[in-house]
N, C-alpha and C positions, 0 to 999 in steps of 0.2 A: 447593621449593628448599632450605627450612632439613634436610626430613628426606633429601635428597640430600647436602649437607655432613657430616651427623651422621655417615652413612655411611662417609665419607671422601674423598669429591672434590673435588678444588678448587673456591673459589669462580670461577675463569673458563674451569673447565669447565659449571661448572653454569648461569652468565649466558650463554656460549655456548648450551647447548641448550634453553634458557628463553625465547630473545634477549631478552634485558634485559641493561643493562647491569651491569656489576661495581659499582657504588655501591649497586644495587639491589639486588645479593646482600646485601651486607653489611649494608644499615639493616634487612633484613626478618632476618638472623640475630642482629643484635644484638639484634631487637628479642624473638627469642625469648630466648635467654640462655641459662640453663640448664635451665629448666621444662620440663616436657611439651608437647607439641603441641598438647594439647586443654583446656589450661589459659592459653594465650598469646590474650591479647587482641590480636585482629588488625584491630578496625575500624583504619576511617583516622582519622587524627590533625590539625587547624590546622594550618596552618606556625605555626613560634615559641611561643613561652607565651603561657598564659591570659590575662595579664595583665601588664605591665611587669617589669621585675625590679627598678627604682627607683623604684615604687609602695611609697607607707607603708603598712602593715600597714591592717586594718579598725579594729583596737581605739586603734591611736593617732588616726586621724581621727575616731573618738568623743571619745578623750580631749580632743579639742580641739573639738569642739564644747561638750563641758561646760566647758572652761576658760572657752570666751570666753563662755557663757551666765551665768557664776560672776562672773569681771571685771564684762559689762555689769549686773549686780546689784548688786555688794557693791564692785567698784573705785573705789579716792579721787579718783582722776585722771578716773574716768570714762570711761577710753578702754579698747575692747575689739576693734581691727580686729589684722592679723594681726602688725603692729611691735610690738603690746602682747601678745598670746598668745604671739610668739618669745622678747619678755624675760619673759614670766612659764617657760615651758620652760626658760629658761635658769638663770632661779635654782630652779628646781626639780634641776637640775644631772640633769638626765635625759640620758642616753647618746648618744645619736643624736638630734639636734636637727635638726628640717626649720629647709629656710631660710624667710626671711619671703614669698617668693617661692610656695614650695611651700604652705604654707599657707593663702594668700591661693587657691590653685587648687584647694586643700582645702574650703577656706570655699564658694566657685562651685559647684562640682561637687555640694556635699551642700544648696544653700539659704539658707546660714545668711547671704547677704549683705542689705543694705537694699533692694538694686533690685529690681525687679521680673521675674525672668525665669522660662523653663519651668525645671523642676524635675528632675531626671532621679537618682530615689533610688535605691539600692541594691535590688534583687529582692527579699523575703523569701524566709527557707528552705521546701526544700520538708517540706512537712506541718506549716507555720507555725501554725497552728490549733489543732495538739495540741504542747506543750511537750517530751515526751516525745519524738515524733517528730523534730519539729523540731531536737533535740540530738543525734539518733541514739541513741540508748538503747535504743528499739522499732522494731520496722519495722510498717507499715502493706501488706497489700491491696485493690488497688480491681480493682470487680467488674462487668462491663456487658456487655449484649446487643447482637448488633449484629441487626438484623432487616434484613425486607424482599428476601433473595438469594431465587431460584428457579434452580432444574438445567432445561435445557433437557428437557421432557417435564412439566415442571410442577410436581415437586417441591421443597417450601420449604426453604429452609436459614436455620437461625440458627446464629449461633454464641455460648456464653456463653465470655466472653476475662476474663483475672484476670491481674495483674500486681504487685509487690511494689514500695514505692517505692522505698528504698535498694538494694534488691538487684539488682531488674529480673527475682525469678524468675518468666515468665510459664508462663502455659497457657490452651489453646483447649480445649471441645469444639463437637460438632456435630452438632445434631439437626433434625428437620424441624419441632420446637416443643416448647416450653418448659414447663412446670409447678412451681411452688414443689417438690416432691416430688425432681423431676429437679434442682432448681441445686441441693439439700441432698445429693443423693448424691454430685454433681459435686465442692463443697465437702469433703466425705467424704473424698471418693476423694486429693482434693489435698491436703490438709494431713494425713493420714495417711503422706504419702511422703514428704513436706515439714517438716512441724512445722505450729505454729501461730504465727501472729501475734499482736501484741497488741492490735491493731485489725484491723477488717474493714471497710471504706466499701461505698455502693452509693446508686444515685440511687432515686429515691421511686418506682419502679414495685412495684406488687402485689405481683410475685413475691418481692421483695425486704422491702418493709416490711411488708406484711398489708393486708386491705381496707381502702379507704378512706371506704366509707359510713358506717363505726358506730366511736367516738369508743375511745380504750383499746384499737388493733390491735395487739397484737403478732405475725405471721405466723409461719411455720414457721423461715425463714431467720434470725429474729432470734431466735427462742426455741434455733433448734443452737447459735446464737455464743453467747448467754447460759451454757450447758449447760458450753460448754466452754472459756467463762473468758476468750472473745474478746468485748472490747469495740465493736460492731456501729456504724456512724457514717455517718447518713445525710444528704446535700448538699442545698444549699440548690436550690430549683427554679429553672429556666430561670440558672443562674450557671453563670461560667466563671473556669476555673482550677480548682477543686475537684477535678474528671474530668481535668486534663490529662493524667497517666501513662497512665489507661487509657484515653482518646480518642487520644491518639498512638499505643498500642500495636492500636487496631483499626484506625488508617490503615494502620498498617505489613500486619494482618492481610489486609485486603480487598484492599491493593496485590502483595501478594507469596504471598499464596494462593489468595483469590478470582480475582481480573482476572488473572493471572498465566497460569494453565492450564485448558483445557478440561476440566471433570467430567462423567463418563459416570453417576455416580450417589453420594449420600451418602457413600458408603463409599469409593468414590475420593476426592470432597472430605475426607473425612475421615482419612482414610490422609496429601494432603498435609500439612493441616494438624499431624497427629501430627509429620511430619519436620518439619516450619516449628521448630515448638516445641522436639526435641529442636536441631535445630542451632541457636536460639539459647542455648536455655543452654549450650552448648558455648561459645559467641563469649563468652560474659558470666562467666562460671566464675569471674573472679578477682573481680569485682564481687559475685558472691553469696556468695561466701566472707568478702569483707571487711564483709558487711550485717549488723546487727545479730543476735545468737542470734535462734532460733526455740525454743517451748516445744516440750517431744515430747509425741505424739499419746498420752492414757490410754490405756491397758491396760486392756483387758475394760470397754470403755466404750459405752454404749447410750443413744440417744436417747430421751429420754421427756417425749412433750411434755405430759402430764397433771402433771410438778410444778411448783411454785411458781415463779414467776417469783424470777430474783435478778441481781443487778450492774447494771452501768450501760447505759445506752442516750443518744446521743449527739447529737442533730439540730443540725445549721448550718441555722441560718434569717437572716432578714432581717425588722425590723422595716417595719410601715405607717407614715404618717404622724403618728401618734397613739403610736408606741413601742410600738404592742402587738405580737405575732409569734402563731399559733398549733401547739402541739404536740399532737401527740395528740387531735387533733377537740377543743382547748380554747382559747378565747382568756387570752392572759394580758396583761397588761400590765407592762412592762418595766422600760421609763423613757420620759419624754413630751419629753427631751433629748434622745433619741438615735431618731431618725425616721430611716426607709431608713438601716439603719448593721445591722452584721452582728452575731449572735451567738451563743452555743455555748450549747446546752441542753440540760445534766447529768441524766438520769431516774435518780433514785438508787431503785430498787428494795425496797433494802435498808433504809435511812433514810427510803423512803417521802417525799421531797420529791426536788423539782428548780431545780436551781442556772441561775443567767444568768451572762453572763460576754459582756463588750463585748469584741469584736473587731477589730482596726484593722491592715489592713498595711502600714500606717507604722510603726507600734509593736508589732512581735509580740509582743516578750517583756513588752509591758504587758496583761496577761487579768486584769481586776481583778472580783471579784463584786460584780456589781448588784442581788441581789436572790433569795431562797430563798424557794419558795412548800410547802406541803405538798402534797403527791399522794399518792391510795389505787390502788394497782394492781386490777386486776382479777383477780379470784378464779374467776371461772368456769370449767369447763374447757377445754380448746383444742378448737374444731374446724374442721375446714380437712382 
């Protein structure tokens, strides 16, 4: 319809031959504009906004949480409900003063009252875990297999699927099985066309982290991402929300490629999948554009897994009830306060120890260090 207008034909000639109606010409032309075709984000849209349009900002409903945590501490009067936070805003002669009404539904909504009710906090951002992330500064890849497909004749299909958090740049391939050797060339193949990230996620399977019998694995997969300056971050086990981007994006895969059409063999499934891929980053264009840079891919750059380990390596884990977690086929002990509670485990390579760091999402932007242990990396050669 839009590139029938471009053309030159009225908008009700063109709702005529479309039958749709003349309103529906015009929201789907406005909504391209001037851009190209293949840059206009065309998913569908809510009705209305996000969010109210006479909703207070996030950072004033902070700011008033710390006011009346400030009052209930340090006030003469003693009183910190929302009559006393509007005259404290007011002699602070601040621009836009909610009413005491508003406030009072500010107070509700985020907890901060005496009663006892459910709780309903604001979401943390996504890739809260990493501060970096979390601010948009870096973008982050998650990386995961989907198993268990067979083609009628008996042929297995996997597919290893990747996806960019801010960006949403995804890709699939598709083989009848998997090898550490194979997701490294996959890896390869994509961030040479792409760039790099500054993170790379993936869940604790083999292929991904390196065996798990014998203590100090680093695998194939983590030794590329060290090599090439990507910091490799692997999720905590059986947890959710970690994998949401890339467990969404293999629903999307198995609903709209898998279960979708009949494959006569690999290579047909694979051919879909190739189109899957390309038509969404067509739909997504203006979201990968707007994602954080990506590093470009070295020049005359070769894998060599025989040198020294270097950079960081990243494990989300979860403490026992005793505060220990363990890394790297090692138990550590953490903090004996913070049992079943989440936390980031820094392998500095480089510095040769590893950092703890309490995790909370209630408090994202609180990552305060608990505790530096020494660690000696392993010196042995790679083999794998």
């Amino acid at each position: 319809m839009v590139a029938a207008v471009r053309r030159g034909r009225s908008l009700r000639s063109v709702a005529k031959e479309f039958r749709v109606s003349l309103p529906t010409v015009q929201r789907w032309v406005g909504r391209a504009g001037g851009e190209r075709l293949d840059r206009v984000d065309w998913s569908d849209r809510a009705a209305g906004n996000r969010s109210g349009r006479n909703r207070c900002a996030l950072f004033l409903e902070d700011r008033i949480l710390q006011l009346r945590k400030r009052l209930k501490e340090s006030s003469d009067l003693g009183e910190y409900g929302a009559a006393a936070i509007h005259r404290a805003l007011v002699e602070r002669r601040l621009k836009h003063v909610p009413s005491i009404r508003t406030i009072g539904r500010i107070l509700e909504r985020r907890g901060a009252l005496d009663g006892r009710r459910r709780v309903r906090r604001p979401p943390p951002p996504c890739g809260w875990y990493l501060l970096r992330v979390a601010r948009r500064r870096v973008d982050l890849d998650s990386f995961d297999l989907v198993e268990g497909h067979v083609i009628r004749g008996g042929t297995p299909a996997e597919a290893l699927n990747g996806i960019s958090l801010h960006g949403g740049l995804c890709v699939s391939w598709v083989r009848s099985s998997w090898t550490a050797k194979a997701v490294v060339e996959s890896l390869l193949e994509h961030w040479r066309k792409h760039g790099l990230p500054e993170y790379a996620q993936f869940d604790n399977d083999t292929l991904f982290q390196g065996a798990h019998q014998w203590p100090d694995s680093f695998g194939r997969v983590t030794r590329l991402c060290l090599q090439l300056g990507v910091t490799p971050v692997f999720t905590p086990p059986q947890e959710t929300g970690f994998q949401a981007a890339i467990e969404s994006y293999n629903g999307r895969w198995q609903t709209k490629v898998w279960g979708r059409f009949h494959h006569r063999s690999l290579a047909d499934l694979r051919r879909r999948s190739d189109r899957y891929v390309q038509a969404s980053h067509q739909r997504s264009a203006s979201r990968i554009q707007e994602a954080p840079p990506r590093r470009p891919f070295p020049k005359r750059w070769r894998l060599d897994l025989a040198q020294p380990l270097t950079g960081q390596v990243i494990y989300l884990r979860r403490t026992n009830d005793r505060g220990e977690l363990e890394v790297l086929g090692h138990q550590y002990l953490v903090d004996p306060h913070w049992p079943h509670r989440l936390v980031r485990a820094e392998v500095d390579l480089d510095k040769h120890e590893i950092r703890f760091y309490r995790l909370r999402r209630r408090e994202p932007n609180l990552q305060p260090l608990v505790k530096t242990v020494p660690y000696d990396p392993p010196t042995k050669p790679f083999q794998g």
